[in-house]
C-alpha positions as semicolon CSV with decimal commas, in nm:
position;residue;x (nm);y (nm);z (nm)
1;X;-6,447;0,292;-2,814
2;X;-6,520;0,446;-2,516
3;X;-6,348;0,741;-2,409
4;X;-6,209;0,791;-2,069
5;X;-6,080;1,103;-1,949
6;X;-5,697;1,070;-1,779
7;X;-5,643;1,104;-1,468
8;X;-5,323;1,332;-1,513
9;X;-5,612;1,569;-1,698
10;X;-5,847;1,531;-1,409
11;X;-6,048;1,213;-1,440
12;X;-6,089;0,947;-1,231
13;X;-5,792;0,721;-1,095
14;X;-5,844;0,433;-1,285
15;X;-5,566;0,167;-1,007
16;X;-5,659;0,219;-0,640
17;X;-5,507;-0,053;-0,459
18;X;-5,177;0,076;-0,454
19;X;-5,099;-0,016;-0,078
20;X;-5,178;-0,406;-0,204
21;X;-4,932;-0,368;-0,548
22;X;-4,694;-0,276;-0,311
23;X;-4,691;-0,544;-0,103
24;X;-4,697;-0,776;-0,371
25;X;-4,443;-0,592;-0,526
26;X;-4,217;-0,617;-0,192
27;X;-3,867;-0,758;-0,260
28;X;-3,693;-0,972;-0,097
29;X;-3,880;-1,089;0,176
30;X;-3,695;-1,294;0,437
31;X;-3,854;-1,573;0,643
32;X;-3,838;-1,805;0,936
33;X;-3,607;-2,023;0,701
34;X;-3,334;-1,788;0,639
35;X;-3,324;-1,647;0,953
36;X;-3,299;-1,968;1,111
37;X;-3,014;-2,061;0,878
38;X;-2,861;-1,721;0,948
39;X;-2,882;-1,851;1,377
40;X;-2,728;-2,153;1,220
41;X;-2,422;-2,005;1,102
42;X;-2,333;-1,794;1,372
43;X;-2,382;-2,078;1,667
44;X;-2,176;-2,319;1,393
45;X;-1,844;-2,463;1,484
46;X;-1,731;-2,469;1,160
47;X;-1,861;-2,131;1,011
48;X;-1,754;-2,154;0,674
49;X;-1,878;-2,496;0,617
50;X;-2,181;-2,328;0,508
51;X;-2,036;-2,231;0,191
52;X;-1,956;-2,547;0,057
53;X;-2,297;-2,691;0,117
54;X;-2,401;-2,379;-0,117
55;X;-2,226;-2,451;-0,373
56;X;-2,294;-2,825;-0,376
57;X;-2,646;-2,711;-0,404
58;X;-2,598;-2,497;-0,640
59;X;-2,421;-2,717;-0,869
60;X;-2,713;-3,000;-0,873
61;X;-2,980;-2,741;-0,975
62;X;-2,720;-2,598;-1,259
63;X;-2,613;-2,933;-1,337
64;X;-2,204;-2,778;-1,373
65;X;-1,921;-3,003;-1,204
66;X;-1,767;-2,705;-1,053
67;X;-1,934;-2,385;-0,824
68;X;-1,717;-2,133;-0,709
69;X;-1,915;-1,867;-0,485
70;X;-1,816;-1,490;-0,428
71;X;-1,859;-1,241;-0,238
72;X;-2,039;-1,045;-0,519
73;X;-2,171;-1,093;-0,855
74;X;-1,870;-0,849;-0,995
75;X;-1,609;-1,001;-0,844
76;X;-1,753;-1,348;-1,004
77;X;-1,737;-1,156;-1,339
78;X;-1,423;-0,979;-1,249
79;X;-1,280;-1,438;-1,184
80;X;-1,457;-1,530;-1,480
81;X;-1,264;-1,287;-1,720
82;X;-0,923;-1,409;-1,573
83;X;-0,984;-1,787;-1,600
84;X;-1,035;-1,715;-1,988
85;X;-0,719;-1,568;-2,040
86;X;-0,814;-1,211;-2,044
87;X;-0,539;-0,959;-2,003
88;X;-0,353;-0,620;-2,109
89;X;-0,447;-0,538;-2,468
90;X;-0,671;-0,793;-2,522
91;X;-1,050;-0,743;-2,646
92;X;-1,392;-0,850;-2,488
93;X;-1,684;-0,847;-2,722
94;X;-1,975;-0,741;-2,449
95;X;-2,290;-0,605;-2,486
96;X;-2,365;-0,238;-2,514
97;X;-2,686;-0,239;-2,289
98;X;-2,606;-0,383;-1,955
99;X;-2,414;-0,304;-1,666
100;X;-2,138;-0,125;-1,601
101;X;-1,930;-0,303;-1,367
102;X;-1,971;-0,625;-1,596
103;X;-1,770;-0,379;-1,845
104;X;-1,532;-0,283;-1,600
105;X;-1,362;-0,593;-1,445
106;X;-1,264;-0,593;-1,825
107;X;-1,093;-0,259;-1,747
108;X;-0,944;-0,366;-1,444
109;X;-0,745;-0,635;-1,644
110;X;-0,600;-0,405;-1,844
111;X;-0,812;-0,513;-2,139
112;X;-1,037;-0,352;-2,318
113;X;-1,412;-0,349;-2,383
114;X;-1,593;-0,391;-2,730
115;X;-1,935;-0,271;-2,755
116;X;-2,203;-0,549;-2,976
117;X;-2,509;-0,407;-2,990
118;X;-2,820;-0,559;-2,956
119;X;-3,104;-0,743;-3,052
120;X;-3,443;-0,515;-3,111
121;X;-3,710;-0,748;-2,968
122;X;-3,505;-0,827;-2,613
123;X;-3,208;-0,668;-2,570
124;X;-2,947;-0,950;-2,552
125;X;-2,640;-0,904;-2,780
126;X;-2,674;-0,934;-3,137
127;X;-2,506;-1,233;-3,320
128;X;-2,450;-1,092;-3,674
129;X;-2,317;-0,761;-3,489
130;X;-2,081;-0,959;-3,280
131;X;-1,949;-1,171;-3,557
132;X;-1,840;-0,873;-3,744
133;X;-1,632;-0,681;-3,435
134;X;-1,425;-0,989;-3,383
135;X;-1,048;-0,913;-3,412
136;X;-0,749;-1,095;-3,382
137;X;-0,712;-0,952;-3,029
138;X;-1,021;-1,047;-2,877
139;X;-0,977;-1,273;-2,603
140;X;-1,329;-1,344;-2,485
141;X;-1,710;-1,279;-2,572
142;X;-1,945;-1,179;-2,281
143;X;-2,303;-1,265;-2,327
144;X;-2,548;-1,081;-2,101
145;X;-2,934;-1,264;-2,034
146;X;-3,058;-0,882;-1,948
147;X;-3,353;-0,829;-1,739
148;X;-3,433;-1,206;-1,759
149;X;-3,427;-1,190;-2,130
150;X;-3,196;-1,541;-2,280
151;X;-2,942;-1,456;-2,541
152;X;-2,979;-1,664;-2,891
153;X;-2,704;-1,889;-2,757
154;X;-2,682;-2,112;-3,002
155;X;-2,566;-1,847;-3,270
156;X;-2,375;-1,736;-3,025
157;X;-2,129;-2,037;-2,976
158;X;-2,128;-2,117;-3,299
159;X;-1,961;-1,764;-3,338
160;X;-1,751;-1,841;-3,064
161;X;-1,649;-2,193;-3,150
162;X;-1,546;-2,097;-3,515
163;X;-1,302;-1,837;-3,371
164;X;-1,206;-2,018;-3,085
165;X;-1,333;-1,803;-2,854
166;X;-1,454;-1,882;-2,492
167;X;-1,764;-1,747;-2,367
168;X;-1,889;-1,609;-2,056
169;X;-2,229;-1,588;-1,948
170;X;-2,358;-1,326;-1,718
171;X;-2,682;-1,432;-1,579
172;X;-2,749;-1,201;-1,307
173;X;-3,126;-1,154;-1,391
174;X;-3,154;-1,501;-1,469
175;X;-3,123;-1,757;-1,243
176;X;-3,296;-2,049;-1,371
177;X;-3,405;-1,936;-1,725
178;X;-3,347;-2,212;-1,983
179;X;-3,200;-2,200;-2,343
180;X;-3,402;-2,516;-2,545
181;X;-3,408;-2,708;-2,152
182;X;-3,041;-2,598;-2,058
183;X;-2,962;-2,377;-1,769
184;X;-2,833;-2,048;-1,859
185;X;-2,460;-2,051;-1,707
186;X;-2,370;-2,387;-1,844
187;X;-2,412;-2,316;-2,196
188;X;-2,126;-2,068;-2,244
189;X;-1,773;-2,195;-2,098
190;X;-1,798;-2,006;-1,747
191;X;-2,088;-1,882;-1,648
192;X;-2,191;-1,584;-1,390
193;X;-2,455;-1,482;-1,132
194;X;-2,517;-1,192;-0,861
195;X;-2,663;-1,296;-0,510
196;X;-2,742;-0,896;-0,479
197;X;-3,047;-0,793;-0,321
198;X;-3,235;-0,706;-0,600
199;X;-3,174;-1,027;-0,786
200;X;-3,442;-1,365;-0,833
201;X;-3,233;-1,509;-0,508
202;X;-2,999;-1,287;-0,271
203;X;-2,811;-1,332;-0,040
204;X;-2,827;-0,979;-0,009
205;X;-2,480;-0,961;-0,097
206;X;-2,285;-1,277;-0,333
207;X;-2,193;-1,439;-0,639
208;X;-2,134;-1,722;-0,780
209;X;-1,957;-1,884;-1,095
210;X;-2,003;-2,192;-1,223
211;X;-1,827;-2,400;-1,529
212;X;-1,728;-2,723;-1,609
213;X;-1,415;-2,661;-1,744
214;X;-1,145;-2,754;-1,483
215;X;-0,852;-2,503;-1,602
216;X;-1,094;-2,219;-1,568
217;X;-1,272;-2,323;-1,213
218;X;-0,874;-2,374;-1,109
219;X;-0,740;-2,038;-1,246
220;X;-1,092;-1,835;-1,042
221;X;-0,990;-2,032;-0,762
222;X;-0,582;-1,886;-0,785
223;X;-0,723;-1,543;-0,843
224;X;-0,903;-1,464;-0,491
225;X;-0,946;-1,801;-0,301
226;X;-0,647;-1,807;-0,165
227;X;-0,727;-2,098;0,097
228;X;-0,857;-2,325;-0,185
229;X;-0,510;-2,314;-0,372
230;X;-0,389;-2,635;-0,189
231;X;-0,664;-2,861;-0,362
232;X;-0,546;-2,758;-0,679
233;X;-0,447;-3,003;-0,933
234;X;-0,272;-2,825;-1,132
235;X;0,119;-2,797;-0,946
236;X;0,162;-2,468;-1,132
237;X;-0,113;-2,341;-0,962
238;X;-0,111;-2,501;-0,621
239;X;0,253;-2,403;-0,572
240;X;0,175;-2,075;-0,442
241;X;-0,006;-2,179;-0,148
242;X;0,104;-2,583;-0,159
243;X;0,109;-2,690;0,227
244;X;0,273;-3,045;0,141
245;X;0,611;-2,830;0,051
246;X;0,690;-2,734;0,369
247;X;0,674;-2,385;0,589
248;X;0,626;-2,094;0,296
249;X;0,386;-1,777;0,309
250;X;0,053;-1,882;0,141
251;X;-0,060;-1,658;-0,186
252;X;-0,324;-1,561;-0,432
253;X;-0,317;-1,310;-0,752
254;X;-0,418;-1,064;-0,545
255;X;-0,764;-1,067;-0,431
256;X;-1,012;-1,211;-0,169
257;X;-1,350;-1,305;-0,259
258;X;-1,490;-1,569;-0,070
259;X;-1,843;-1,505;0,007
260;X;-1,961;-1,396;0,348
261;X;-2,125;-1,751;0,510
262;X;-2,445;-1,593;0,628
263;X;-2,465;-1,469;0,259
264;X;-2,452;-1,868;0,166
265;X;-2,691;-1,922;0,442
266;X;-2,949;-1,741;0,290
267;X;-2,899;-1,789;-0,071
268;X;-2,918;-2,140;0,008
269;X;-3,260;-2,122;0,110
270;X;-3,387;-1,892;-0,177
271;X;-3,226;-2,141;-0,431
272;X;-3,501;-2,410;-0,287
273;X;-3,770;-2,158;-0,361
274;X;-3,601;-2,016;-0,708
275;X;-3,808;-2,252;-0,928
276;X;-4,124;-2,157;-0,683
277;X;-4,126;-1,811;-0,747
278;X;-4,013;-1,786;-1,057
279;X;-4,321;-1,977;-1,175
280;X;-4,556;-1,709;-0,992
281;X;-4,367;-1,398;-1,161
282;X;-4,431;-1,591;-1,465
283;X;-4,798;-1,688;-1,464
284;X;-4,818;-1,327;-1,326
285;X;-4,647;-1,156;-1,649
286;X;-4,846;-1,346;-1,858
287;X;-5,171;-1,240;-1,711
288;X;-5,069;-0,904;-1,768
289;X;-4,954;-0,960;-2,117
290;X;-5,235;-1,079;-2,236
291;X;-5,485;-0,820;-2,101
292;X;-5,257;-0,560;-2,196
293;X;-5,077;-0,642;-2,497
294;X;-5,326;-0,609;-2,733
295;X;-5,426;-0,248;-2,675
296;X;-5,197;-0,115;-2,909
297;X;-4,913;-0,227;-3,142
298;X;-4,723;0,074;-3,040
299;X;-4,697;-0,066;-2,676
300;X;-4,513;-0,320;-2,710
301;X;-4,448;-0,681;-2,438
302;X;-4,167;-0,826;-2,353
303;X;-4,049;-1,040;-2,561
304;X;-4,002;-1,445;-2,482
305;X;-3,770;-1,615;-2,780
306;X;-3,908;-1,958;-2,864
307;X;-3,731;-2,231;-2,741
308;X;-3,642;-2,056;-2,409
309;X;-3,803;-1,995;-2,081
310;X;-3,684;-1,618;-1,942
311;X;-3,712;-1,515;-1,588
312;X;-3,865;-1,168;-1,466
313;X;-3,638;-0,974;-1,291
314;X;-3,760;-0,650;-1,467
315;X;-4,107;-0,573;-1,660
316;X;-4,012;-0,375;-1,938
317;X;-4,232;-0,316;-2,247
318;X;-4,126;-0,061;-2,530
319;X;-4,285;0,272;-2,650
320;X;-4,284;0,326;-2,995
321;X;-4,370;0,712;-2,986
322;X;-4,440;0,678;-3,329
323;X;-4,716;0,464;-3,298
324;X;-4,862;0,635;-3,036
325;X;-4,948;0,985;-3,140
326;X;-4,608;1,114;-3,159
327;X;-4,650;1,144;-2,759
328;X;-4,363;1,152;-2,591
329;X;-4,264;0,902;-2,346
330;X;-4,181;1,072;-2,071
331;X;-4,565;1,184;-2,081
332;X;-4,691;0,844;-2,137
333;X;-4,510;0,771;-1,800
334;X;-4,651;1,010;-1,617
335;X;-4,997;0,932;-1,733
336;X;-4,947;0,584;-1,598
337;X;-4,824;0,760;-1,288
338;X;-5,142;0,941;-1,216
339;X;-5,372;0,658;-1,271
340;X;-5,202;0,471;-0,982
341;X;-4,961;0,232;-1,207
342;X;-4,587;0,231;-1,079
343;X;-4,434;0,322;-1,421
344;X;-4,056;0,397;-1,489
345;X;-3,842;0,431;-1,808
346;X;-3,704;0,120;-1,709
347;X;-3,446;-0,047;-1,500
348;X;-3,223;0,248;-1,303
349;X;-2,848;0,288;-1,460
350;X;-2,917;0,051;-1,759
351;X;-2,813;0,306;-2,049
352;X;-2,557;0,240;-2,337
353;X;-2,235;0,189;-2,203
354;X;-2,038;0,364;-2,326
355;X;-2,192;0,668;-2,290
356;X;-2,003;0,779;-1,956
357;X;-1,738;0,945;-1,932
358;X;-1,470;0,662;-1,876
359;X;-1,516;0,577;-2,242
360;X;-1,632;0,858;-2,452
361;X;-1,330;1,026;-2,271
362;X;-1,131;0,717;-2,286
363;X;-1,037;0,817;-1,900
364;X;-0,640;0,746;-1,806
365;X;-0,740;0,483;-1,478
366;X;-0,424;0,329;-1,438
367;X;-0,167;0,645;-1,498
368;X;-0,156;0,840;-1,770
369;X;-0,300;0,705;-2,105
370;X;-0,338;0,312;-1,936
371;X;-0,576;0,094;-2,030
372;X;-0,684;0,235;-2,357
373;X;-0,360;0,405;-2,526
374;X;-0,110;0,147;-2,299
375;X;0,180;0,094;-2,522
376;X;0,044;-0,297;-2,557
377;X;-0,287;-0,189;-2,703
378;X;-0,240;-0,272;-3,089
379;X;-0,513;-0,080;-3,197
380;X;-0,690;0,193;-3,006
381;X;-1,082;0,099;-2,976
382;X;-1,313;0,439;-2,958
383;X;-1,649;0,511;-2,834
384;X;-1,864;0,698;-3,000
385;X;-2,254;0,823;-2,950
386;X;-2,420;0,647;-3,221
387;X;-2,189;0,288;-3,237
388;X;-2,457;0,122;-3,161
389;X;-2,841;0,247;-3,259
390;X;-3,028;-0,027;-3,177
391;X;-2,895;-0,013;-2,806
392;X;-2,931;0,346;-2,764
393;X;-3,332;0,323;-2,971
394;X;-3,409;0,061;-2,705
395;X;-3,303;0,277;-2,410
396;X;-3,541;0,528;-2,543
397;X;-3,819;0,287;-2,587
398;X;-3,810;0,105;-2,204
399;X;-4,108;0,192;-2,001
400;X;-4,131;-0,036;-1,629
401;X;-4,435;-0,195;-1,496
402;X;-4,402;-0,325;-1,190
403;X;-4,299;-0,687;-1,097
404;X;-4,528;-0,845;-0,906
405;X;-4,324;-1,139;-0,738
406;X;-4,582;-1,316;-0,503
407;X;-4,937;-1,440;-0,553
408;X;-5,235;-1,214;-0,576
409;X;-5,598;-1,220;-0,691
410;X;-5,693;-1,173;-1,047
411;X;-5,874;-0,908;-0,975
412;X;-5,588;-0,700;-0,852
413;X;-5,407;-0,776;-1,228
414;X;-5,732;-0,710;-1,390
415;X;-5,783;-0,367;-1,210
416;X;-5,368;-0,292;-1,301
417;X;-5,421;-0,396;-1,723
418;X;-5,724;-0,182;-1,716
419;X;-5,531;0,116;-1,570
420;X;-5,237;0,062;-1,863
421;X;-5,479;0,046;-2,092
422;X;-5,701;0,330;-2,046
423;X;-5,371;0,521;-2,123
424;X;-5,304;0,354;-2,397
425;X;-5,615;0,337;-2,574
426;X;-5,635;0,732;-2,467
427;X;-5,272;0,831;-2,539
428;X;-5,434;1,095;-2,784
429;X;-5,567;1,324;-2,500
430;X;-5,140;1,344;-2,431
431;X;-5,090;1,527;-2,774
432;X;-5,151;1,904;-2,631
433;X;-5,149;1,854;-2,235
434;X;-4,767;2,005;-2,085
């Protein structure tokens, strides 16, 4: 093999077109379309109908009979929870390696979180794992599709079924990946997505929730959408804002989270493109994967489960130090660095849970000793460094490569695998160096 020296120890710079990665790199990008749709929306005379056009969109391409948009993927999380039944004292089985405000709307029912940990190749929650932390108090299981990664759903609800427990699925790196040809979000009984800038389709801020389960779609609806109350069907429901009763002071449970219509605007026209560019990221990835991939086994791709087609909001391969000379990441990452390559240790904030302070500390948020010692909590759930090893082991693995969203030249993703795997294949020269 032949030997190249590292850049981080003075050789050559192995990727030099890092201006053109960038670009291709870039995301969003907005267009002609949305800000014509944007123009649209302000010169409208009904400025809200916008929304509603959304989610009528948005409900073909999911195939669900009922959309419900927000004004951000949390607060759709945040509705989802409370259509289930989720409230003070009960338990959510979630996963331990996602984000933390899908935790925390669990908090801010006064309910409170379980931590599943994961599965090893991908990251989604683990089945077995999540079977065995069911209780008699938990209320709801929360299945996370991280980084574009799709849960083993069908394990899943047949976990849930058996206990009677509904699911939610947050999908907010995943809009249109498929479980064995079904979209993600109708699989599980409500189903979740941000509109953040960040995600596969923005709106730079939004989110939406989707189910075809009327009782749930009504309850989201009597939680924050105050002005949708009177097409309720349910009289329980549609009493507190019912204009056929006469004069009476409209109400909701206590929240307002209708998304912003130039939000709708432009999600709308990224959902006719979703399918587009989800392809390129794909045939992109797998370029990379298979120039790369078979450098080393301790450098490892991400993984696609069969029977499902993941999306690529994140590029995240994992380390196995062990493998690899007993180098230490962090080095690795920096190697990568110097040869031009946009490395990270992965996606920004995505660490186990429940290793801040709020639950280590089990943090009084409500007044003293509420939610997790509340006189209604039967049993007091702890969090502990250690609950959950494969979560924590996977954290320690992740190491970014960049996602490359738009259409480029082969050449470019030749030059980029040959920068990854001159480190790789010379990881040794890392042993002594720092």
């Amino acid at each position: 093999m032949k030997r190249e020296t590292l850049a981080l120890l003075g050789g050559p710079k192995a990727f030099t077109r890092e201006e053109e990665l960038k670009e291709a790199c870039r995301w969003p990008r907005f267009g002609d379309e949305e800000k014509r749709a944007m123009m649209e929306v302000l010169e409208s005379d009904d400025i809200y109908g916008v929304i509603r056009e959304f989610e009528e969109d948005f409900a073909r391409y999911m195939g669900t009979k009922y959309v419900l948009a927000h004004n951000n993927g949390t607060s759709s999380i945040h509705a989802a929870y409370f259509a289930v039944g989720v409230g003070p004292g009960d338990e959510v089985l979630t996963s331990a390696y996602t984000w933390h405000l899908q935790v925390s709307q669990i908090l801010a029912l006064h309910a409170l979180p379980v931590f599943v940990d994961v599965n090893p190749e991908d990251g989604t929650i683990d089945p077995e794992d999540l079977e065995r932390k069911i209780t008699p108090r938990t209320k709801a299981i929360a299945v996370v599709h991280v980084f574009g990664a799709v849960a083993p759903m069908e394990e899943i609800m047949d976990v849930a079924s058996r206990h009677g427990i509904p699911v939610v699925e947050d999908c907010s790196h995943a809009h249109g990946a498929e479980y064995k040809g079904r979209k993600v979000g109708t699989i599980g009984d409500v189903g979740c997505f941000s509109l953040q800038n960040s995600k596969l389709m923005t709106g730079i801020e939004g989110g939406v929730l989707v189910t075809s389960n009327r009782e749930y779609y009504e309850r989201a609806v009597v939680l924050g959408h105050y002005e949708r109350i009177p097409e309720l069907s349910d009289p329980k429901l549609r009493r507190f804002n019912d204009r056929k009763a006469g004069p009476m002071a409209p109400s909701c449970f206590g929240f307002k989270y209708r998304i912003h219509p130039v939000a709708a605007a432009v999600a709308r026209v990224q959902l006719g493109h979703l399918d587009e560019w989800n392809e390129v990221r794909r045939r992109n990835v797998t370029y990379l994967n298979e120039r790369i991939g078979p450098a080393s086994d301790g450098f490892v791709p991400p993984y696609e489960a069969p029977g499902t087609k993941r999306t690529w909001l994140n590029y995240l391969w994992q380390y196995f130090q062990d493998k690899m000379g007993d180098v230490p990441r962090e080095r690795f990452i920096e190697a990568l660095i110097a040869e031009g390559v946009p490395a990270s240790r992965g996606r920004a904030g995505y660490l186990p849970v429940y290793w801040n302070p709020v639950y280590e500390e089990r943090a009084s948020i409500w007044g003293p000793g509420y939610p997790f010692e509340a006189p209604y909590v039967e049993v007091p759930v702890e969090y502990k460094r250690g609950m959950c090893p494969v979560a924590e082991e996977m954290w320690r693995r992740m190491v970014g490569l960049p996602v490359i969203h738009w259409k480029v030249e082969e050449d470019l993703l030749d030059e980029l695998a040959e920068a990854v795997v001159k480190v790789v294949k010379n990881v040794d020269q890392l042993k002594n160096w720092g």
